[in-house]
PADREN-335381 format. One line per 4 residues: number of its first residue (from 1); their letters; for each residue y, x, z of C-alpha. Coordinates in steps of 0.5 Angstrom, whole numbers. Example, Ala and Ser with C-alpha at 12.3 -4.5 7.8 and 13.67 -1.06 7.14 Angstrom:
! PADREN-335381
1	as	-9,25,16; -2,27,14
//
This chain:
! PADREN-335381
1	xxxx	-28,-17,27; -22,-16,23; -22,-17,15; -17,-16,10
5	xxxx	-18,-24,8; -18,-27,15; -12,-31,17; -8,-30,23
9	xxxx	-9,-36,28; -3,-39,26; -5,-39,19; -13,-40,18
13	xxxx	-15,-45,15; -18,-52,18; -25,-53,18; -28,-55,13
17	xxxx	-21,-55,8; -23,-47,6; -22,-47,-1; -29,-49,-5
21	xxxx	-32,-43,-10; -30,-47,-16; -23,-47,-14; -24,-40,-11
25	xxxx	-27,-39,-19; -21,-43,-23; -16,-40,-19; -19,-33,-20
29	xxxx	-19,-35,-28; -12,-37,-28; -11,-30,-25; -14,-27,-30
33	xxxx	-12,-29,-36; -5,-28,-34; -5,-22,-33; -9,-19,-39
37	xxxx	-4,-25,-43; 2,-21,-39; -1,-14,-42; -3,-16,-49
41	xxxx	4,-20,-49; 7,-12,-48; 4,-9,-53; 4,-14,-58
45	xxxx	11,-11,-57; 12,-3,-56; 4,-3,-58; 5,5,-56
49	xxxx	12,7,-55; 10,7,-48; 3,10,-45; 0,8,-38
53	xxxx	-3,13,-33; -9,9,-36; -7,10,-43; -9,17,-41
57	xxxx	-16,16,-37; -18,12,-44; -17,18,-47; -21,22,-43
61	xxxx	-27,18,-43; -26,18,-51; -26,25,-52; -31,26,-46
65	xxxx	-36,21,-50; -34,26,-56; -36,32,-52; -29,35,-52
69	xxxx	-25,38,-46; -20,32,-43; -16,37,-40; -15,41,-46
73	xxxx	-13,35,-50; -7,31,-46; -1,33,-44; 6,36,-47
77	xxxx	5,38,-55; -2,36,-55; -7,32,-58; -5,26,-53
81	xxxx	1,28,-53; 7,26,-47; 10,28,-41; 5,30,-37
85	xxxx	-2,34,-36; -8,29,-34; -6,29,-26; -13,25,-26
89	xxxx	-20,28,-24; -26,27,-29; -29,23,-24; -23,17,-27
93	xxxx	-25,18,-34; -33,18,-32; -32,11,-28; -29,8,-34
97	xxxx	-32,11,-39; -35,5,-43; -29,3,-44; -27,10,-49
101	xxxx	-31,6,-54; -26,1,-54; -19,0,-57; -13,2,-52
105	xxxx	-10,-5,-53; -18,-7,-49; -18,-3,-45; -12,-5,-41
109	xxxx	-13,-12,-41; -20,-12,-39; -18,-6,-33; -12,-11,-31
113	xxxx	-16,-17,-32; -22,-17,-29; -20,-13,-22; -14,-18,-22
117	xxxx	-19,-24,-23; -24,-21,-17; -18,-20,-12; -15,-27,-13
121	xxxx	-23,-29,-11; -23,-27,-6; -17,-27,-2; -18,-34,-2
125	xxxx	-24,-33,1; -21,-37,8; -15,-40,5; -9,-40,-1
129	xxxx	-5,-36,5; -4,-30,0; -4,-33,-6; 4,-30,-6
133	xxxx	1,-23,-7; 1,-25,-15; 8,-27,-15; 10,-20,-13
137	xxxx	14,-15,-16; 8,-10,-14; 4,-15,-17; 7,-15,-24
141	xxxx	9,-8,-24; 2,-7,-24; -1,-11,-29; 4,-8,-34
145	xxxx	5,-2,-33; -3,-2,-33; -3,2,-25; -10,2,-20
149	xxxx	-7,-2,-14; -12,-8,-16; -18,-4,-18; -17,-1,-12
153	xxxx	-15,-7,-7; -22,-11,-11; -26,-4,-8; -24,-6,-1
157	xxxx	-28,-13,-1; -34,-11,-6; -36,-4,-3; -40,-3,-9
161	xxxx	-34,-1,-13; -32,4,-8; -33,9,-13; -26,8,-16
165	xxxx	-24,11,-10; -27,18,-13; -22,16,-20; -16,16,-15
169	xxxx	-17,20,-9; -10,20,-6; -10,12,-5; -18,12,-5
173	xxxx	-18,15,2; -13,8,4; -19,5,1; -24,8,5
177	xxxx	-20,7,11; -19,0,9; -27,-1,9; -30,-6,14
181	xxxx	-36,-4,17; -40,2,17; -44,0,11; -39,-2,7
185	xxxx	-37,5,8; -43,8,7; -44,4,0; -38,7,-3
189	xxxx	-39,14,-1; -45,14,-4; -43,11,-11; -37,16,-9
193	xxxx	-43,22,-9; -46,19,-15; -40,19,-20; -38,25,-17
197	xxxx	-45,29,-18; -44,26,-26; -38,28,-27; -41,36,-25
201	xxxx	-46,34,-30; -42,33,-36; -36,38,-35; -38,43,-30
205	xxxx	-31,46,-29; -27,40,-29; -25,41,-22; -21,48,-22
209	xxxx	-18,45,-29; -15,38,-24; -13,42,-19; -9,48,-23
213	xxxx	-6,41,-26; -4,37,-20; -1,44,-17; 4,43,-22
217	xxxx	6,36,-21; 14,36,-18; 14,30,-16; 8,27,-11
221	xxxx	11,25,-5; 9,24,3; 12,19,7; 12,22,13
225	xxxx	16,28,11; 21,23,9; 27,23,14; 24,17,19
229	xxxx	18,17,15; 14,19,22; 15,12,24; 10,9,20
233	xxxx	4,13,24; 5,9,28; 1,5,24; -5,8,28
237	xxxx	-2,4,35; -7,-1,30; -13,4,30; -18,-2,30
241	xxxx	-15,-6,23; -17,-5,17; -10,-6,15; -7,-1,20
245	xxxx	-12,5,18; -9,3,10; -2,3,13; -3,10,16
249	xxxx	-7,14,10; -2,10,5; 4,15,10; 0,21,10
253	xxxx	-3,22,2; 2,25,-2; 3,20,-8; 7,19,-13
257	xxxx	12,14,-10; 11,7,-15; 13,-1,-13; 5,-2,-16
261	xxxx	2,2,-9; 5,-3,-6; 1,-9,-7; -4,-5,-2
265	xxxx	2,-6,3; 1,-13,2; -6,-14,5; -2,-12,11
269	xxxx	0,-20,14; -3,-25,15; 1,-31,15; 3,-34,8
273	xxxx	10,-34,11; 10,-27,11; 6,-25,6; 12,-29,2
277	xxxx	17,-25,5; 14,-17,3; 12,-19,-4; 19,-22,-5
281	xxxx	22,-15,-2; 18,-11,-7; 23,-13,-12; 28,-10,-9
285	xxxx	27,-3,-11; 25,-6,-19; 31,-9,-19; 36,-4,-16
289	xxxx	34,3,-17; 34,5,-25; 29,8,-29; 26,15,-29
293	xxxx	31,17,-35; 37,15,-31; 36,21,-27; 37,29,-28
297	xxxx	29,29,-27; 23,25,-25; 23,28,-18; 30,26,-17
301	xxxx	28,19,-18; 21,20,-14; 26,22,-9; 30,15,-9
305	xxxx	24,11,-11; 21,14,-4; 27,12,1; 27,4,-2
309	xxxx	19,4,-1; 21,6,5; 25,1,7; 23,-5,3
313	xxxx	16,-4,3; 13,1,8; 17,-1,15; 16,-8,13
317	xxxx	10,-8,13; 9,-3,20; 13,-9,22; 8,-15,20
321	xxxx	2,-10,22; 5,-8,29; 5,-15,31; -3,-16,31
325	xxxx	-7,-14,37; -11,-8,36; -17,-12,36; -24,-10,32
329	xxxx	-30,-6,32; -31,1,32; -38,5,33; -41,6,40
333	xxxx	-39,14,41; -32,12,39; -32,7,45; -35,11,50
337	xxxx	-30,17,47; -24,12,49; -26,9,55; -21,12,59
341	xxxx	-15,12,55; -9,7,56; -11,1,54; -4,0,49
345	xxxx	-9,6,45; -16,3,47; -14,-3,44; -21,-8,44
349	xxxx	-27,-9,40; -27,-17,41; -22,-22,43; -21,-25,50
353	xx	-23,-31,48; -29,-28,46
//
């Protein structure tokens, strides 16, 4: 069965030399505690010059708990006042909800230290082999822009938190695509169902003001409708990985095109070499394209981010992705369905040594 925390042959751990919980623990702790120092750090310095997509959660689920309309309250000239409308469904604002009792400062560090934490936990599950994620430039740029990524990627291993999905739908559907097994996928529909269903009995009109928010967004973007961005369908060749299925929902979901997306792309390999190269090309597009304000508009430099995550980030990944075998389960109907196809499709549900 493949799993995102599993190594390539060439890359697995010896028996009896995977990491112990203890270290696993420790490990995660350092991890954690680097990444909300990294955040306290940050604002000790421009406490709120800068305000993260979370800031603006944080204050949904503030003024929600207030029984006031988060949607009314965020945007240009409002309340909460900054560039954009709330982009976010109310099932964001309700999936942290308690932390709307606590400060901004709180908020960040717990939402980037604890996921943080869990991920390093359990990507040395089988071995240190991803332990480069943490040094990537998709890694830092999270944590200090306070972004989803890490409690997104921690969902993919513990199905019970599948209801984050619900906060960030676009990149929540490559977690969906993301899970594991049938029950994995069932447990976060139904944490999935539940958020939402508790977002409808708190504000019952919430989902027509979302979408009448996000149909003004200039700036979401597809990388398939980039020129060349087709190839990252590809990516479906790898139908039976998990990681193939991220890849391909990562392609097609409209986004706002951000470095921080790509520590989704760095569950893809599987060997520590590589794993190494993709976080150190996530540096690139920080270092080389300039900030937001250097451009005419937001949506110009959506455009310009877009083509260097393309080619920094997406195809490298569809490289390492490409080079694993289609192998891994799929649901009975599924097979009996496919079994007349060309192998290079079909693929296979076990290994040959299997």
């Amino acid at each position: 069965m493949s799993d995102l925390a599993t190594a390539s042959p060439a890359a697995s751990i010896v028996a009896g030399r995977r990491p112990t919980v203890r270290a696993r623990i420790a490990i995660a702790v350092v991890v954690a505690l680097f990444a909300g120092a990294v955040v306290a750090f940050d604002y000790a310095r421009t406490p709120l010059d800068i305000k993260t997509d979370i800031d603006q959660v944080w204050y949904a689920a503030r003024v929600l708990l207030q029984g006031r309309d988060p949607y009314a309250l965020i945007g240009p000239g409002r309340e909460f006042d900054g560039p954009w409308p709330l982009y976010y469904p109310l099932t964001a604002a309700v999936a942290i909800a308690p932390l709307g009792a606590l400060s901004v400062l709180a908020a960040r560090v717990l939402l980037v230290a604890i996921p943080s934490g869990l991920l390093a936990f359990f990507l040395t599950r089988d071995g240190y082999h991803r332990l480069p994620i943490f040094a990537s430039g998709a890694f830092i740029a999270s944590i200090k822009l306070v972004q989803w990524p890490p409690l997104l990627a921690s969902a993919l291993f513990v199905p019970w938190l599948g209801f984050l999905a619900a906060a960030k739908p676009n990149l929540g559907l490559a977690v969906l695509a993301g899970m594991r097994s049938g029950k994995d996928l069932a447990i976060s529909m139904a944490t999935i169902v539940a958020i939402t269903l508790l977002a409808f009995a708190v504000q019952p009109g919430w989902y027509g003001e979302w979408r009448q928010a996000v149909a003004s967004a200039p700036h979401f973007r597809s990388y398939v409708a980039i020129p060349g961005g087709q190839l990252l369908l590809l990516s479906l060749l790898r139908w039976r990985l998990p990681e193939g299925r991220i890849l391909a929902a990562l392609a097609i979901v409209p986004q706002t095109p951000s470095i921080t997306t790509a520590l989704l792309l760095l569950l893809i390999p599987r060997a520590r070499r590589d794993v190494a190269i993709l976080a150190m090309l996530t540096y690139i597009p920080l270092f080389f394209v300039p900030p937001s304000p250097a451009y005419s508009s937001f949506a110009e430099w959506a455009d310009v981010m877009g083509w260097a995550l393309l080619l920094c980030a997406y195809f490298p990944a569809l490289f390492f992705l490409l080079r694993q075998p289609n192998v891994g389960p799929a649901p009975g109907f599924v097979e009996r369905s496919i079994e007349r196809m060309p192998a290079w499709i079909r693929g296979s549900a076990t290994t040959a040594s299997a």
